[in-house]
N, C-alpha and C positions, 0 to 999 in steps of 0.2 A: 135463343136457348129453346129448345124442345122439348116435349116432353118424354119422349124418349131419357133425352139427357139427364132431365132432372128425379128422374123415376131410378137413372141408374146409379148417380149422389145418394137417392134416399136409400138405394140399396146397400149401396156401399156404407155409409154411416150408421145403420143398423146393424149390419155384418162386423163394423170394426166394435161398438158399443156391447155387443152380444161375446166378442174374443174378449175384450179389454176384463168384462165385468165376471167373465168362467173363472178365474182362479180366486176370488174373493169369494164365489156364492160354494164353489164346489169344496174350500175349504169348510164355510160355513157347514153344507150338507155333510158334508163326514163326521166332523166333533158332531154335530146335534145327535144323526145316528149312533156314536157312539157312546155319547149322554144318553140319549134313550135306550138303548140297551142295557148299559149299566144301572138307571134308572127300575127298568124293568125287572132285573134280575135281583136286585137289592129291595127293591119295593120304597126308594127312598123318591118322595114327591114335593122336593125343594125345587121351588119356580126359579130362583137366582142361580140354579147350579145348571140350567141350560142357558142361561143367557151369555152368563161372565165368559164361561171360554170358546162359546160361541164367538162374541167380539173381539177376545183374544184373538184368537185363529185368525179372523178374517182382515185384522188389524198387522198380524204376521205377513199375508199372504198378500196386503197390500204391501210393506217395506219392501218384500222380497222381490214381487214382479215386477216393482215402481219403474226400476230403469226401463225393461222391456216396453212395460205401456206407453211410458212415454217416446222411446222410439217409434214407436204403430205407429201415436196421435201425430208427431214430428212429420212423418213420412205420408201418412193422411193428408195432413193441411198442406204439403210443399205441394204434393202431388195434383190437389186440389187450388193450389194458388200458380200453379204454373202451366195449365191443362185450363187457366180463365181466358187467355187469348183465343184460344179456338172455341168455347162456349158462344163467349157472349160476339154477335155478328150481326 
């Protein structure tokens, strides 16, 4: 195994971790934004009313993409468990 090889594993497993985890935080980033704006515009300074549908959302966004990711990871490990013959030498 080289290091090449294993620089381009670690590439790949950051790259898939970075896709997997965009639709969980991106949902997170829009409710929050649109809690603090509403926030702002009301002037209402309740700590529990960014959090709760923060979690919501992002608890949504995980049901929703759950099959997709788990396809990626699927397709990650095969690719990565079938691509072990030619590593290791």
């Amino acid at each position: 195994m080289t290091e090449g090889t294993v620089i381009e594993l670690a590439r790949q497993a950051v790259e898939l971790t970075l896709l997997i985890s965009a639709p969980m935080l991106l949902a997170g980033l829009v409710v929050g934004l649109l809690i603090s704006i509403f926030q702002a515009v009301t002037q209402i300074q309740e700590m529990t009313l960014t959090f709760v549908p923060k979690i919501i959302a992002v608890m949504v966004a995980l049901l929703v993409t759950f099959p997709w990711m788990m396809r990626k990871l699927l397709e990650f490990t095969q690719n990565l468990i079938l691509g072990l013959p030619g590593v290791i030498k």
